[in-house]
Each structure stands twice: as C-alpha cells, then as structure tokens.
C-alpha positions as CSV (number, residue, x, y, z in Angstrom):
1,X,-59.8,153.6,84.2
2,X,-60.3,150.5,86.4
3,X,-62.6,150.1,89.4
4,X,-66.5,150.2,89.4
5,X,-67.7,152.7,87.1
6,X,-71.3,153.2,85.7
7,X,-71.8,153.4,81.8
8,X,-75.0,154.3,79.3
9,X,-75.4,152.8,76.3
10,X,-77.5,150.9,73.6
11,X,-77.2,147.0,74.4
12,X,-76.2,144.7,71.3
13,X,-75.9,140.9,71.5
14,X,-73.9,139.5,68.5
15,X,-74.1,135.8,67.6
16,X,-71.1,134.1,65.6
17,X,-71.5,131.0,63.5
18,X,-68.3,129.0,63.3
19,X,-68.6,126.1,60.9
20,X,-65.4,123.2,61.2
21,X,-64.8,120.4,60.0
22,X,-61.6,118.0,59.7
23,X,-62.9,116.1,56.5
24,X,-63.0,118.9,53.6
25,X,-64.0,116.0,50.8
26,X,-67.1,115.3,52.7
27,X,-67.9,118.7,53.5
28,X,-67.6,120.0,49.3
29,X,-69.8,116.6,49.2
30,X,-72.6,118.3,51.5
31,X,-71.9,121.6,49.8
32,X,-72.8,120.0,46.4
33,X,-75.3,117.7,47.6
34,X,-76.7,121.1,49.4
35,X,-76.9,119.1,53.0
36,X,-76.1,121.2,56.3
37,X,-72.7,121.3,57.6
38,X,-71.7,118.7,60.3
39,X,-70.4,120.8,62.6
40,X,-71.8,123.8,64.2
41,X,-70.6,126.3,66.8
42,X,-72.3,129.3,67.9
43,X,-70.6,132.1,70.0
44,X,-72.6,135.0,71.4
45,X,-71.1,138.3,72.6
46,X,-73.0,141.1,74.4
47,X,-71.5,144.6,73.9
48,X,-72.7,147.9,74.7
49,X,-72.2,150.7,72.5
50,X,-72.1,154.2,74.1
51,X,-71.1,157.3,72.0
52,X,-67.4,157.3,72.2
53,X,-66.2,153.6,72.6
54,X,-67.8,149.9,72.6
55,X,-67.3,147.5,75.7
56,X,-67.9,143.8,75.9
57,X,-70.0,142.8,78.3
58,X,-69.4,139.9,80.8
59,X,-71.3,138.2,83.7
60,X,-74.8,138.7,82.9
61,X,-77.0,135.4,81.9
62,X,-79.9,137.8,81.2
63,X,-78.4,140.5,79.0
64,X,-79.8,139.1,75.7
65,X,-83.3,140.2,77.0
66,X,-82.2,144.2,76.8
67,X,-81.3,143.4,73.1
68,X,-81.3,146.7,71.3
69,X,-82.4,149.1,74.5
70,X,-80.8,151.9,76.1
71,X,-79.6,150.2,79.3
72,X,-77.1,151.3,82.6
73,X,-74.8,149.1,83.3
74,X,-72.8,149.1,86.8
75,X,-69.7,146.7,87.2
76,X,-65.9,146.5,87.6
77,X,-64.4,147.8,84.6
78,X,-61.0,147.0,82.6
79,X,-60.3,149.8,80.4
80,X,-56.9,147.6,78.8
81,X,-59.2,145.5,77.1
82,X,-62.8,147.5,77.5
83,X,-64.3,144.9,79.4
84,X,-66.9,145.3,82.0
85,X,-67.9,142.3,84.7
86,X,-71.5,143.0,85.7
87,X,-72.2,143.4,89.5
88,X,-75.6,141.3,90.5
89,X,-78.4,143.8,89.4
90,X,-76.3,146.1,87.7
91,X,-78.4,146.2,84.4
92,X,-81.3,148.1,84.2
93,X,-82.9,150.2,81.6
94,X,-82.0,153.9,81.5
C-alpha cells in the first residue's frame, strides 16, 4: 500500500533521551558526585496508533500539539517501512 491514503488514529509523540560521552572516568565521577551528565541528546518521534498497526509520522512541525487525541491524518504513505509524509493540512482532529 503506497500512494495517498487517509488513516484514524490516536496521536502519540515519544521523546528519547540519549546520554554520550567519550570520557567514562569523568562521567562515574559525576555519577558519584551526583552532577548531570555532559552530554544530552533528545530525539522525538510522532506515531499514530490506529487499531491494527502503528505508523511513524513525518513532516508535520505542529503534530506534538494533537498529543494524545484522536486525529486524521492524510499523506503519502510507505507501507515497507509504515511511514506516512504529511500533506500541508493533512492533520486534523477526527
């Protein structure tokens, strides 16, 4: 299933925190110390979870702000990797 398709579902926007560092003394240092990491990087995904399958959400800046609501989402989808590209206004809530 690839083209533009139409899906319902309940918006979710995840938020990873990835913490690196390349001196590991310093950082069991901090640990012990009990001073905040160094190195910080967040990653946020927006997925929408319908009742058969989950799809990642791309191209939409404002997504975040349907957090948790039951949405409709319009865009080119790529069923390989269950990815859907958002057309320009193609969120709203259902």
């Amino acid at each position: 299933n690839k083209g533009n398709q139409s899906v319902v579902g309940t918006l979710k926007e995840l938020t990873a925190v990835d913490i690196t560092s390349s001196y590991p003394l310093r950082d069991k240092l901090r640990t012990l110390l009990n001073l905040p990491p160094l190195v910080q990087t967040t990653s946020k995904r927006i997925i929408l979870i319908t009742d058969s399958y989950t799809i990642h959400l791309l191209g939409e800046k404002n997504a975040g702000d349907f957090n948790g609501q039951k949405v409709v989402v319009t865009g080119q989808y790529n069923s390989c990797n269950q990815e859907l590209t958002i057309n320009d206004d193609g969120l709203e809530l259902f």
